[in-house]
N, CA, C and O atoms as a printed pandas DataFrame, in Angstrom:
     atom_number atom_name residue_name chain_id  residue_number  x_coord  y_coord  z_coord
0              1         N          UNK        A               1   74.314  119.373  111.575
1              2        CA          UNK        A               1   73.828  119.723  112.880
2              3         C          UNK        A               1   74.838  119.244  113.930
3              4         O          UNK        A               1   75.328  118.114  113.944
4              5         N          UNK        A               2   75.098  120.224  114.810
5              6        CA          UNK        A               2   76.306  119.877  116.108
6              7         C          UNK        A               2   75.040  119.161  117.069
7              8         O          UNK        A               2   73.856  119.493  117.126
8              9         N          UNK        A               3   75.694  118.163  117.723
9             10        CA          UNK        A               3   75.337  117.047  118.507
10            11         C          UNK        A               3   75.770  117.719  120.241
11            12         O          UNK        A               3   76.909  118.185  120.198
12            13         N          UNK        A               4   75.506  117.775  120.830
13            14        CA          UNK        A               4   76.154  118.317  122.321
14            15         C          UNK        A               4   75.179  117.178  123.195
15            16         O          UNK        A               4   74.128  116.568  122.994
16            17         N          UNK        A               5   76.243  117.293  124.327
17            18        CA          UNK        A               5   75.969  115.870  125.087
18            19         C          UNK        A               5   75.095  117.226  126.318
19            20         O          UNK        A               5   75.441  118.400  126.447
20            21         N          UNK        A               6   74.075  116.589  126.955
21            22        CA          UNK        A               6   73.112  116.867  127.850
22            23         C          UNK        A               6   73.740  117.744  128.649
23            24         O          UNK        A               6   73.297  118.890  128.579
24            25         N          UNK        A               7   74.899  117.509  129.604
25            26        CA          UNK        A               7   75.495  118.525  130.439
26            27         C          UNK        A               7   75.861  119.685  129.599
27            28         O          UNK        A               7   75.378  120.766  129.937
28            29         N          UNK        A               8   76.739  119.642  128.418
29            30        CA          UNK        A               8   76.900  120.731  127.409
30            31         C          UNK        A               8   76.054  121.598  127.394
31            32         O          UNK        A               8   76.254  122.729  127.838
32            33         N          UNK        A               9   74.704  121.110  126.753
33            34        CA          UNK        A               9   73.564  121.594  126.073
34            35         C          UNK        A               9   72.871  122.489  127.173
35            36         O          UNK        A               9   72.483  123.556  126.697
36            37         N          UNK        A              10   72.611  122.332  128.542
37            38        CA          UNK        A              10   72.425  122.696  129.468
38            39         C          UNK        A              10   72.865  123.685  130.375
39            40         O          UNK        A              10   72.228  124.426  131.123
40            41         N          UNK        A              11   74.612  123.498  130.075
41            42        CA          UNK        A              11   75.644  124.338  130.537
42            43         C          UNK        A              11   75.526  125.879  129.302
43            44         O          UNK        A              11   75.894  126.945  129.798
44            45         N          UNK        A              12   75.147  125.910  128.144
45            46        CA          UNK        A              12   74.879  126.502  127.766
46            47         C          UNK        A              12   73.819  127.669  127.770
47            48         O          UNK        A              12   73.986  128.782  127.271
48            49         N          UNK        A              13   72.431  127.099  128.580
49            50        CA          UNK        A              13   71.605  127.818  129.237
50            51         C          UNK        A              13   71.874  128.655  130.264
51            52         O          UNK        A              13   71.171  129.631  130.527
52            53         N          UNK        A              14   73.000  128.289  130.959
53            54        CA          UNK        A              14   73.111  129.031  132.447
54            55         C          UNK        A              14   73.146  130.285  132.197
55            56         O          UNK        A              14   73.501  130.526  131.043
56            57         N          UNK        A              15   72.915  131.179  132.832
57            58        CA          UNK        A              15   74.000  133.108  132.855
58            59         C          UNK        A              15   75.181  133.293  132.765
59            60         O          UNK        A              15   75.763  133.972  131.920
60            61         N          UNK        A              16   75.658  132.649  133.707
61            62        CA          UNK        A              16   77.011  132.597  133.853
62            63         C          UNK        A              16   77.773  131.065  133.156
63            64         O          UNK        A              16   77.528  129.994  133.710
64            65         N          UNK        A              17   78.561  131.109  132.095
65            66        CA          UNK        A              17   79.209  129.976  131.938
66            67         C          UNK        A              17   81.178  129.265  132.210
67            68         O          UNK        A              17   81.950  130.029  132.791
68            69         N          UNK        A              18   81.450  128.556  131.971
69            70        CA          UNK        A              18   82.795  128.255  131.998
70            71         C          UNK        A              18   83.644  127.855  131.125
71            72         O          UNK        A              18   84.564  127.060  131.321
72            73         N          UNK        A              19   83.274  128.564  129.818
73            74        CA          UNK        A              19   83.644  128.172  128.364
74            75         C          UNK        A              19   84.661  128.976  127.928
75            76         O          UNK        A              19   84.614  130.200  128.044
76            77         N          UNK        A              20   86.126  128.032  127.140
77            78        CA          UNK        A              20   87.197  128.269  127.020
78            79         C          UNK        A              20   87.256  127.993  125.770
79            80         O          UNK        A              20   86.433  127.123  125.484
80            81         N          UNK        A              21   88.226  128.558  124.377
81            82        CA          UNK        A              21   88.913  128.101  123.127
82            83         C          UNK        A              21   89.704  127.319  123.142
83            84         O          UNK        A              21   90.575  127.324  124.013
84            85         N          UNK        A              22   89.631  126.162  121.927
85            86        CA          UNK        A              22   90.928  125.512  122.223
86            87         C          UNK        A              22   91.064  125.765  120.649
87            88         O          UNK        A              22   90.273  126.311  119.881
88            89         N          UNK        A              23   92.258  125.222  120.425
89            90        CA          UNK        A              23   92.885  125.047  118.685
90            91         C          UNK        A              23   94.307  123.578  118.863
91            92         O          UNK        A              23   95.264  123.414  119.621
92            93         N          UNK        A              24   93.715  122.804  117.718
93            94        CA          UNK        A              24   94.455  121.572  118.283
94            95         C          UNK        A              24   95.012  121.950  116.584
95            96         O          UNK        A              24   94.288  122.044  115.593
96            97         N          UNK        A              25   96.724  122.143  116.663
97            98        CA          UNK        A              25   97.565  121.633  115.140
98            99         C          UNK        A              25   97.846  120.992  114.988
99           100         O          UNK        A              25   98.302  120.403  115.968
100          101         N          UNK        A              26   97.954  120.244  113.578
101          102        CA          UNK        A              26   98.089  119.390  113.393
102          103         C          UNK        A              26   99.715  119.320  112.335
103          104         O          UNK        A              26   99.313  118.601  111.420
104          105         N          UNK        A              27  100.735  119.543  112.098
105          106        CA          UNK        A              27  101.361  120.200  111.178
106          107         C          UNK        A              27  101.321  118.839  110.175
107          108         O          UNK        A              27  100.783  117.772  110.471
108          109         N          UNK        A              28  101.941  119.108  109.067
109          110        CA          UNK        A              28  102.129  117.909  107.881
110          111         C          UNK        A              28  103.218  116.810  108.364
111          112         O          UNK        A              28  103.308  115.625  108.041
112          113         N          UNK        A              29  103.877  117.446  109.087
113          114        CA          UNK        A              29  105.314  116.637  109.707
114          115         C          UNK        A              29  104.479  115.657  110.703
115          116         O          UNK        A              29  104.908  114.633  111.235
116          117         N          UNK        A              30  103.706  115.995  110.774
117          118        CA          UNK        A              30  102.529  115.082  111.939
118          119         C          UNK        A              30  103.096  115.530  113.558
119          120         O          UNK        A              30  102.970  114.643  114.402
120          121         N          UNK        A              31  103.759  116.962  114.055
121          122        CA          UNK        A              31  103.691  117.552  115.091
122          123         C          UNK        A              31  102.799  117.827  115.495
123          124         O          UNK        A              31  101.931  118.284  114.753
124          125         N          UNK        A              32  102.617  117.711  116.611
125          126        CA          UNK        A              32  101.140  118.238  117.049
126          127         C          UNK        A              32  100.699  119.045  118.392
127          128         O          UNK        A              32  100.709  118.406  119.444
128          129         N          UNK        A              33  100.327  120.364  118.415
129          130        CA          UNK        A              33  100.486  121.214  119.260
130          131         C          UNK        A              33   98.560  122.054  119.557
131          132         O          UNK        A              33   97.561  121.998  118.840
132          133         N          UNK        A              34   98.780  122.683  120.808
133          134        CA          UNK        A              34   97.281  122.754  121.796
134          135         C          UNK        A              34   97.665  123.824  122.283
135          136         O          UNK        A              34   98.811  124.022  122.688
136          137         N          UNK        A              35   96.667  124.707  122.300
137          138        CA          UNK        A              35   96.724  125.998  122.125
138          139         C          UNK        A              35   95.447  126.291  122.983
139          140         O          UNK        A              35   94.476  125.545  122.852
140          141         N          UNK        A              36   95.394  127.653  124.111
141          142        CA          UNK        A              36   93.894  127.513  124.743
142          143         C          UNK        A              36   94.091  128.779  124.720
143          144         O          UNK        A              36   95.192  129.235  124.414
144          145         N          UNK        A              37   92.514  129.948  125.207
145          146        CA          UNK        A              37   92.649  131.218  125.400
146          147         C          UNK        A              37   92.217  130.944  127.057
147          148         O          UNK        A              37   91.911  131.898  127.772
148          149         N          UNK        A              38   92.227  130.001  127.400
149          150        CA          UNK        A              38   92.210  129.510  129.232
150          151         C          UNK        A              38   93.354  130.264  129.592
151          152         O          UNK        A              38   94.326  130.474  128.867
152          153         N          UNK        A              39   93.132  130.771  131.086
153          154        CA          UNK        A              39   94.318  131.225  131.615
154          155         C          UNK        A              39   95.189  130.061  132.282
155          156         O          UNK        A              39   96.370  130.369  132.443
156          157         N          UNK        A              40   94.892  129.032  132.616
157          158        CA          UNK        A              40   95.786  127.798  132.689
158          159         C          UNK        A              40   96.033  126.472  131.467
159          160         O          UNK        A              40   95.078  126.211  130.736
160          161         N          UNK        A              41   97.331  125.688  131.310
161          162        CA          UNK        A              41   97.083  125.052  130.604
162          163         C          UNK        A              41   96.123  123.434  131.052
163          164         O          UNK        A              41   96.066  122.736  132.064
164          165         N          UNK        A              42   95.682  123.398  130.101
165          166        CA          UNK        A              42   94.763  121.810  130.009
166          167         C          UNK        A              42   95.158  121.091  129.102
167          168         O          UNK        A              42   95.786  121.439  128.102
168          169         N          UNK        A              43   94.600  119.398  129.585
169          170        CA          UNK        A              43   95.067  118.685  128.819
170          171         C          UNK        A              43   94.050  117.975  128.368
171          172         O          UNK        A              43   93.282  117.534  129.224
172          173         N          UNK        A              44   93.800  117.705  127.080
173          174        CA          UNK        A              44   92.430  117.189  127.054
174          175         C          UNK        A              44   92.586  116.118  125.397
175          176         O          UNK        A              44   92.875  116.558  124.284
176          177         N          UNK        A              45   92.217  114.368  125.851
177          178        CA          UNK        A              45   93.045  113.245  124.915
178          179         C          UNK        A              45   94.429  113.133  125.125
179          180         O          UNK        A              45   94.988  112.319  124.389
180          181         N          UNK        A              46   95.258  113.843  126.080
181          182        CA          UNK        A              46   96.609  113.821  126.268
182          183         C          UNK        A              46   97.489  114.476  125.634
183          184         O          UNK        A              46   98.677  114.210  125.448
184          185         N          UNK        A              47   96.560  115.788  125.138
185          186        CA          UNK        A              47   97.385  116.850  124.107
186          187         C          UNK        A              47   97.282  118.034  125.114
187          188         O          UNK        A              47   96.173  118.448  125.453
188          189         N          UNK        A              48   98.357  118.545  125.563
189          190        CA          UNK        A              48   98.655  119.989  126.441
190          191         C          UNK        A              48   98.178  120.601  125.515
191          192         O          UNK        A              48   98.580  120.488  124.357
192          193         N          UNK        A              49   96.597  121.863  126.136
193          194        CA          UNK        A              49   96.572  122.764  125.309
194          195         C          UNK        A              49   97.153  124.121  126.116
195          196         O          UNK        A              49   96.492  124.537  127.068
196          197         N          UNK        A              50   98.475  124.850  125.704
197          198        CA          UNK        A              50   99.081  125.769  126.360
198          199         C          UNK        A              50   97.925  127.194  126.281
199          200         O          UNK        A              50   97.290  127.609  125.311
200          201         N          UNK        A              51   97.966  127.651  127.565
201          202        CA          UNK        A              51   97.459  128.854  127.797
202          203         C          UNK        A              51   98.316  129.872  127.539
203          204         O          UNK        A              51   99.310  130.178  128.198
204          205         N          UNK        A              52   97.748  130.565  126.216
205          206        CA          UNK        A              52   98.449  131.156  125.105
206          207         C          UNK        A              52   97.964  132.862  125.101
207          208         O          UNK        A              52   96.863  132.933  124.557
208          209         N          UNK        A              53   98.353  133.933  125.448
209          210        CA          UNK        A              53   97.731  135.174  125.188
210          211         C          UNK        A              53   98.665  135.999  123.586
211          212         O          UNK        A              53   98.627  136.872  122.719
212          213         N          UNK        A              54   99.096  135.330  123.926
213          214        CA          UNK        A              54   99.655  135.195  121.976
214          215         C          UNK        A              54   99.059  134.626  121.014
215          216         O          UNK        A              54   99.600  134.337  119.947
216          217         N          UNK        A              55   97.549  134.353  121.390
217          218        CA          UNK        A              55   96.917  133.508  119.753
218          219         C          UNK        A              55   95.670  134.427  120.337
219          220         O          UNK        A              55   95.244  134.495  121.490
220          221         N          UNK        A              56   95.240  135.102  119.151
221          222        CA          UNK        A              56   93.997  135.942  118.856
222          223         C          UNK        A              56   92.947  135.427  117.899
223          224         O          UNK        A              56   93.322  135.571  116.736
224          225         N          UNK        A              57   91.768  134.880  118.010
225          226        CA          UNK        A              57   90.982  134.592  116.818
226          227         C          UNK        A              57   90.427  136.800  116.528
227          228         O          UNK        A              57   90.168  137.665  117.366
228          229         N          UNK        A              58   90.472  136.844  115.218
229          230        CA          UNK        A              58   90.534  137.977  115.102
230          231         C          UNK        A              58   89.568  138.569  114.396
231          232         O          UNK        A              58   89.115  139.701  114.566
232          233         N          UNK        A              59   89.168  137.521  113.345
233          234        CA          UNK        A              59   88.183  137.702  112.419
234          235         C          UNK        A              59   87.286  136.197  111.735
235          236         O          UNK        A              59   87.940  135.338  111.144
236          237         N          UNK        A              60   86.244  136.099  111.861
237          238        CA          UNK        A              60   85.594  134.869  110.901
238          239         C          UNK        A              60   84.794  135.480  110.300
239          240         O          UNK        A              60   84.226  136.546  110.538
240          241         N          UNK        A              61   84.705  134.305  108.925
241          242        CA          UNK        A              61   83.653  134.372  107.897
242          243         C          UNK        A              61   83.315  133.192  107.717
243          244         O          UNK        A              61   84.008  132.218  107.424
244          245         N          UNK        A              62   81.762  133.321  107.975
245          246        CA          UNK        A              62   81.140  131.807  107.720
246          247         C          UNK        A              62   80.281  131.833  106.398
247          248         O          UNK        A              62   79.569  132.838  106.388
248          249         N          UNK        A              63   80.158  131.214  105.521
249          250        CA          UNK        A              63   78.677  131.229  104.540
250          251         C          UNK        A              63   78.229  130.119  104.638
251          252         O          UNK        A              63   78.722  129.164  105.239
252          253         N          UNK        A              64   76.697  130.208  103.709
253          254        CA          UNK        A              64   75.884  129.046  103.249
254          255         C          UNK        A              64   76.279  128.804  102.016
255          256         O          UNK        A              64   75.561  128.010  101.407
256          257         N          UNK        A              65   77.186  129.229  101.450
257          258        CA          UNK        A              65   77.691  129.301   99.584
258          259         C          UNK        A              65   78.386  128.638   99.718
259          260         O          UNK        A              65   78.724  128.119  100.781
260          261         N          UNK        A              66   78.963  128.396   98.260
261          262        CA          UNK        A              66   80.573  127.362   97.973
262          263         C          UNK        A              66   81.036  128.050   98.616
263          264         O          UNK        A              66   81.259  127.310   99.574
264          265         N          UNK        A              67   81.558  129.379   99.003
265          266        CA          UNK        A              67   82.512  130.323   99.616
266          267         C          UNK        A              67   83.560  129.577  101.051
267          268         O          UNK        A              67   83.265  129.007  102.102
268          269         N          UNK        A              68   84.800  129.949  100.410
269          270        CA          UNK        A              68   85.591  129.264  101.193
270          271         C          UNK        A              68   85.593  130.315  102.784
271          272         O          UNK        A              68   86.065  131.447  102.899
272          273         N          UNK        A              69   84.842  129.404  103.952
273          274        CA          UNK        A              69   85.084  129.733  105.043
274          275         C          UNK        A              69   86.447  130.276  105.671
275          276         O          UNK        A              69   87.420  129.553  105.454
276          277         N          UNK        A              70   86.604  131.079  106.186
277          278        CA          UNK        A              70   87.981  131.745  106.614
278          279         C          UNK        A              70   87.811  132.023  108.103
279          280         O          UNK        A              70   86.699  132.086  108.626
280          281         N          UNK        A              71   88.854  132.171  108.707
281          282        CA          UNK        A              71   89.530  132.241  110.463
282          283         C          UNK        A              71   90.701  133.003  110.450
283          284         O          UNK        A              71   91.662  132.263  110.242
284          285         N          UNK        A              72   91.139  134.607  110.635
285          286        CA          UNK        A              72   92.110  135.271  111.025
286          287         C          UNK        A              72   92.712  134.488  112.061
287          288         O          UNK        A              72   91.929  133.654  112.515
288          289         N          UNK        A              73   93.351  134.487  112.353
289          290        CA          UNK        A              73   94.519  134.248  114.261
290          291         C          UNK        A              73   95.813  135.456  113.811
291          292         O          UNK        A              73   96.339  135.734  112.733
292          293         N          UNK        A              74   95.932  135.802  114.751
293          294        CA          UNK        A              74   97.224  136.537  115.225
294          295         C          UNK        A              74   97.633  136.014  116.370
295          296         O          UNK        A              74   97.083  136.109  117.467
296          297         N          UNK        A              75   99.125  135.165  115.945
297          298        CA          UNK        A              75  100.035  134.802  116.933
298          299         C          UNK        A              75  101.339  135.685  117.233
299          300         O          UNK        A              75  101.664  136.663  116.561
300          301         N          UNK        A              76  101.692  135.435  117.797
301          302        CA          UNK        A              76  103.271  136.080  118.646
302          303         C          UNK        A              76  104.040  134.566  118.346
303          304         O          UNK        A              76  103.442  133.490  118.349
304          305         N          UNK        A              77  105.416  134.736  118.103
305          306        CA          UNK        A              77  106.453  134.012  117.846
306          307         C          UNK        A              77  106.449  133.120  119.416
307          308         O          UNK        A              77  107.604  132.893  119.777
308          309         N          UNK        A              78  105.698  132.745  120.100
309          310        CA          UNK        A              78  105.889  131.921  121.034
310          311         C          UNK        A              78  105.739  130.471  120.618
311          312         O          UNK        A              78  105.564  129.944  121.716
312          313         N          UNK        A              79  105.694  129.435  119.668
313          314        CA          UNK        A              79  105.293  128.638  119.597
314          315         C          UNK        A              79  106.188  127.601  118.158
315          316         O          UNK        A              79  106.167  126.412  117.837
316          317         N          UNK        A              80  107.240  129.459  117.365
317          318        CA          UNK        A              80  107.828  128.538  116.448
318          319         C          UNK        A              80  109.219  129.278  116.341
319          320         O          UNK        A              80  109.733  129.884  117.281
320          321         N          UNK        A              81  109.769  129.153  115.068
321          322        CA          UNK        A              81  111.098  130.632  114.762
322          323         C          UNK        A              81  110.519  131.103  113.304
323          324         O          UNK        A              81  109.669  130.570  112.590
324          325         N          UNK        A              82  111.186  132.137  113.146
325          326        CA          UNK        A              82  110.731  133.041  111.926
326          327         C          UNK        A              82  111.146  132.085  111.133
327          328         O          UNK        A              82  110.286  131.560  110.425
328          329         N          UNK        A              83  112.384  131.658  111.042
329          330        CA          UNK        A              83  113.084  130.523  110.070
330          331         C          UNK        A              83  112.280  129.571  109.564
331          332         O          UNK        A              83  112.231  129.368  108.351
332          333         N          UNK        A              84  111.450  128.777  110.579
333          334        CA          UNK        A              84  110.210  127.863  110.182
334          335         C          UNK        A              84  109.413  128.256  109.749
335          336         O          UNK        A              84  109.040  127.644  108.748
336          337         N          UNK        A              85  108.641  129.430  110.124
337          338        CA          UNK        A              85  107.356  130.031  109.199
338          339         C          UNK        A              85  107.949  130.238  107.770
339          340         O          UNK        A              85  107.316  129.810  106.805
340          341         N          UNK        A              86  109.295  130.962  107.575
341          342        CA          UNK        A              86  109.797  131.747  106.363
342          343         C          UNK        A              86  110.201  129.694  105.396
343          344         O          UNK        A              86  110.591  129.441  104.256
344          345         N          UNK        A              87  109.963  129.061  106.186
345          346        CA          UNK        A              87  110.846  127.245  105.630
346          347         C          UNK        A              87  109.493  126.841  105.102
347          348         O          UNK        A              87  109.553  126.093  104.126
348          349         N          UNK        A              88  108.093  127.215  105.591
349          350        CA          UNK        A              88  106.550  126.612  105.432
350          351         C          UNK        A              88  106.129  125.474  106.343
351          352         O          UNK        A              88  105.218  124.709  106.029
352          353         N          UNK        A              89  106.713  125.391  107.320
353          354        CA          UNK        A              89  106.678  124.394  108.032
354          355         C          UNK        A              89  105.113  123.981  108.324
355          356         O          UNK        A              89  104.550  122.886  108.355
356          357         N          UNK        A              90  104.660  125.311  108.524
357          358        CA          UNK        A              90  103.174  124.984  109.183
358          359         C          UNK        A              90  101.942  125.381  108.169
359          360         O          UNK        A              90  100.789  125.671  108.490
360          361         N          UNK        A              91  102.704  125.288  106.419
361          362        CA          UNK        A              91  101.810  125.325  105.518
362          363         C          UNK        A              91  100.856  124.100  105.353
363          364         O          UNK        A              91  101.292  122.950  105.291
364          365         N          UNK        A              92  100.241  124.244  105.322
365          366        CA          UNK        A              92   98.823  122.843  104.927
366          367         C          UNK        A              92   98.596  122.639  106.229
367          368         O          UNK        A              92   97.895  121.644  106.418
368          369         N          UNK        A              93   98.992  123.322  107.398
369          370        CA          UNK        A              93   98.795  122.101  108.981
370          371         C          UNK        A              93   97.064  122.346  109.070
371          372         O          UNK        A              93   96.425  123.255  108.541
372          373         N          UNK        A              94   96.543  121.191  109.939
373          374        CA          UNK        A              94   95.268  121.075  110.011
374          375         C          UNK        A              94   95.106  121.715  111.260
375          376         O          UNK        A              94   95.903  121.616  112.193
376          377         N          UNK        A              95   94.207  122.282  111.262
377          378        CA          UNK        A              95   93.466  123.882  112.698
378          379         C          UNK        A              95   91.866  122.680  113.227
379          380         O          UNK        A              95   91.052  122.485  112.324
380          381         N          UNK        A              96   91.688  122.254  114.104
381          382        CA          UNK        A              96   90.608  122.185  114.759
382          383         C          UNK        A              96   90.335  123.840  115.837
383          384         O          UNK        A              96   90.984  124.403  116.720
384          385         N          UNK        A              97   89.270  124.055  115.259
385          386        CA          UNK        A              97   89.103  125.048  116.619
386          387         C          UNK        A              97   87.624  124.911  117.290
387          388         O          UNK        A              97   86.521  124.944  116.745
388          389         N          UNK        A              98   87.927  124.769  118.458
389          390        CA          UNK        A              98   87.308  124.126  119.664
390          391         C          UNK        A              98   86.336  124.691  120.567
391          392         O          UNK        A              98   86.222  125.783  120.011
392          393         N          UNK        A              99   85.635  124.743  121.448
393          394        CA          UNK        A              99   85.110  125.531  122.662
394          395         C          UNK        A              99   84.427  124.270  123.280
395          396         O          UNK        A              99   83.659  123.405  122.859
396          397         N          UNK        A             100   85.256  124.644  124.866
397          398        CA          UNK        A             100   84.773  123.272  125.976
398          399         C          UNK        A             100   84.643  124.076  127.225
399          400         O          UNK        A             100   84.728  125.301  127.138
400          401         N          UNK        A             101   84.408  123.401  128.581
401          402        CA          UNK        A             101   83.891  123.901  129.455
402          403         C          UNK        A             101   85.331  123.488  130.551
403          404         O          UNK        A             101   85.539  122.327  130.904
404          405         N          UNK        A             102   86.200  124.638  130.966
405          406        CA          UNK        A             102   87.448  124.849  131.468
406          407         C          UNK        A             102   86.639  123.758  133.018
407          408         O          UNK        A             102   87.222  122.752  133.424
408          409         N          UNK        A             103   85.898  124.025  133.361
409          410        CA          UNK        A             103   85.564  123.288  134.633
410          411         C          UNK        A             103   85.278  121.931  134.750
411          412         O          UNK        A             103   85.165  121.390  135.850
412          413         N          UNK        A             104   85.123  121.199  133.428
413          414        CA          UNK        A             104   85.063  119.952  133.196
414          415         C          UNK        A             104   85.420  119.305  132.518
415          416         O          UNK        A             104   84.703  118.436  132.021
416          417         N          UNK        A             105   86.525  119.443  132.254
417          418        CA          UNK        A             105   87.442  119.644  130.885
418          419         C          UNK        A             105   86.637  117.945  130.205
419          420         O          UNK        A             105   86.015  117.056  130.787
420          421         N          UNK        A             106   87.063  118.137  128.716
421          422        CA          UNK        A             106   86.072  116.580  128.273
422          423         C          UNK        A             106   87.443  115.740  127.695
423          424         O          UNK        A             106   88.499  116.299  127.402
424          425         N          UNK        A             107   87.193  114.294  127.599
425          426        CA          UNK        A             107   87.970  113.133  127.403
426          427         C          UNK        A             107   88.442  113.480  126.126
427          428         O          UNK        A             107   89.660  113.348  126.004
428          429         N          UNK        A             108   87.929  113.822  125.294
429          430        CA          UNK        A             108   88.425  114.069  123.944
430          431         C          UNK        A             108   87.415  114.839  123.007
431          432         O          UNK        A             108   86.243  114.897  123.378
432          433         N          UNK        A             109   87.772  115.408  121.869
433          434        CA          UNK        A             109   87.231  116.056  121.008
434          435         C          UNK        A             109   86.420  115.306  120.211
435          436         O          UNK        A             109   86.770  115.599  119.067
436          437         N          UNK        A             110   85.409  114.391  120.145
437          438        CA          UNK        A             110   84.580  113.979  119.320
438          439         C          UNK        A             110   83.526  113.927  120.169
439          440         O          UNK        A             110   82.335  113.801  119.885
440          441         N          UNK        A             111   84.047  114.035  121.241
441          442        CA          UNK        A             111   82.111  113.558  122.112
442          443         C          UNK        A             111   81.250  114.589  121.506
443          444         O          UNK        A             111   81.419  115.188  120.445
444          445         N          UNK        A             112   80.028  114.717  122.610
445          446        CA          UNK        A             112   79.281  115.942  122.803
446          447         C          UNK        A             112   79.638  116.842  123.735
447          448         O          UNK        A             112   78.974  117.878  123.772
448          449         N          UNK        A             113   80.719  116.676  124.665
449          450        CA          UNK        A             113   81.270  117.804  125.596
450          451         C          UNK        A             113   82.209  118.720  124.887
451          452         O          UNK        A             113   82.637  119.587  125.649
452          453         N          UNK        A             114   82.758  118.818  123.420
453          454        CA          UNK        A             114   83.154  119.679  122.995
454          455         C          UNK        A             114   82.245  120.213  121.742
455          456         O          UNK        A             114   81.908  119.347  120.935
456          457         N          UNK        A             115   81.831  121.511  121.509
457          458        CA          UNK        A             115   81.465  122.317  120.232
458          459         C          UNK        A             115   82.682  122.607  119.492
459          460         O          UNK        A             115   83.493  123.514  119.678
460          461         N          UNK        A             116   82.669  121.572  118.518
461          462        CA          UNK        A             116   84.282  121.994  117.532
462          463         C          UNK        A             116   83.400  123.061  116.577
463          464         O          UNK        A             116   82.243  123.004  116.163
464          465         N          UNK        A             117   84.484  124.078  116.410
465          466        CA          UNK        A             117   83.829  125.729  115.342
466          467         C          UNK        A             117   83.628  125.529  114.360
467          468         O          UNK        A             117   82.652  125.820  113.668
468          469         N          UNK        A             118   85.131  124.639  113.996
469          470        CA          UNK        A             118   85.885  125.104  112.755
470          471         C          UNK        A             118   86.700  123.823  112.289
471          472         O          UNK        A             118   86.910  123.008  113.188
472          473         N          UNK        A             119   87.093  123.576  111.283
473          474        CA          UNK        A             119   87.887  122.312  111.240
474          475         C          UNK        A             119   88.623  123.111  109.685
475          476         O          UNK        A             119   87.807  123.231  108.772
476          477         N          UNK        A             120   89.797  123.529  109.447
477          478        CA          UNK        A             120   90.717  123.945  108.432
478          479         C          UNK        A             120   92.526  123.725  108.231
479          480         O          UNK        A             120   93.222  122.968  108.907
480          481         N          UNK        A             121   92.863  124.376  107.419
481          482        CA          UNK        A             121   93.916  124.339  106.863
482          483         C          UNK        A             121   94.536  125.052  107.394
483          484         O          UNK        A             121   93.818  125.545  108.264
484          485         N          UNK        A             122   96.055  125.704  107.462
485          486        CA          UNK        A             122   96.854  126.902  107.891
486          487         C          UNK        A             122   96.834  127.297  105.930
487          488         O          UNK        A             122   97.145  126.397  105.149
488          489         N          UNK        A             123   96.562  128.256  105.574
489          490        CA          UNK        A             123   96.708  129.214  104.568
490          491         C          UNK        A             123   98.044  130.303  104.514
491          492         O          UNK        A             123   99.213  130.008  104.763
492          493         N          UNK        A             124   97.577  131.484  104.162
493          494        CA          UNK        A             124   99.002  132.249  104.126
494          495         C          UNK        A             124   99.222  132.923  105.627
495          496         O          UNK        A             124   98.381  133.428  106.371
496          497         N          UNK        A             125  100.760  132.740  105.820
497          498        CA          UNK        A             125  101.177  132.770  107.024
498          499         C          UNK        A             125  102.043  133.962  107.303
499          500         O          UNK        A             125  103.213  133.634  107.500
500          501         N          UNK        A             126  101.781  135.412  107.386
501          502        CA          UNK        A             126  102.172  137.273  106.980
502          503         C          UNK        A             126  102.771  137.386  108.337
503          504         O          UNK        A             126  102.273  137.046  109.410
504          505         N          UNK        A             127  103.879  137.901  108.107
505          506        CA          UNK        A             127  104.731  139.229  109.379
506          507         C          UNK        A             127  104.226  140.361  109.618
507          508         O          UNK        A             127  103.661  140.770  108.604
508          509         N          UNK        A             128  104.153  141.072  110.468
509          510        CA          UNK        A             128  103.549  142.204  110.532
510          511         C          UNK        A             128  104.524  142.902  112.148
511          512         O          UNK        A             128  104.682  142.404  113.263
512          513         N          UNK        A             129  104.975  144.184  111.561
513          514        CA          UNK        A             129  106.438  144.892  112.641
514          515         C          UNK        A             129  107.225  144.196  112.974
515          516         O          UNK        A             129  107.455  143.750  114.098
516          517         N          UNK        A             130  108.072  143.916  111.345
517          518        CA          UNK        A             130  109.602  143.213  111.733
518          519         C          UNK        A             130  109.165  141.894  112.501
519          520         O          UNK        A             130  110.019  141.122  112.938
């Protein structure tokens, strides 16, 4: 069961809300990079999450089974070089994916002011048009 702190839980009721994606990487090299679908960047624990229109969540699958949960993204080369993807650089990296409230941005990712989605692996990493 997700835990959400009172303003969250509340902010969720409104009509209108102020809720943004984040995705925090984690790579194996222990780099670590912040990623938002916000149109500005934020910083949130002291990790820049860049306002990115190059990262697409594209597709999920959730179950109640053993079934291994899955997360499409489609990125644009803004963030690495082909050389590194084609080297595995960002094979095994750890994916938090996030949703917080752009208007109040929260201290860090464990409170109740963030709904974390997703918590995974980077899997296979495909080219698609050259």
């Amino acid at each position: 069961m997700k835990v959400l702190s009172v303003g969250m839980a509340a902010h969720y009721q409104l009509p209108v809300t102020h809720l943004a994606e984040g995705w925090r990487v984690t790579r194996l090299d222990a780099a670590l990079f912040g990623f938002s679908d916000h149109d500005l960047d934020v910083t949130i624990d002291g990790v820049l999450y860049r306002a990115s229109e190059g990262l697409q969540p594209t597709a999920a699958q959730s179950t109640d089974t053993l079934q291994v949960d899955t997360l499409d993204v489609t990125a644009f080369l803004d963030m690495t070089t082909e050389a590194e993807m084609a080297a595995g650089i960002w094979d095994g990296a750890e994916v938090v994916h996030f949703e917080f409230r752009w208007d109040s941005l929260p201290a860090n990712l464990t409170g109740g002011d963030v709904l974390v989605k997703r918590v995974g692996v980077v899997g296979e990493i495909t080219r698609e048009n050259n």
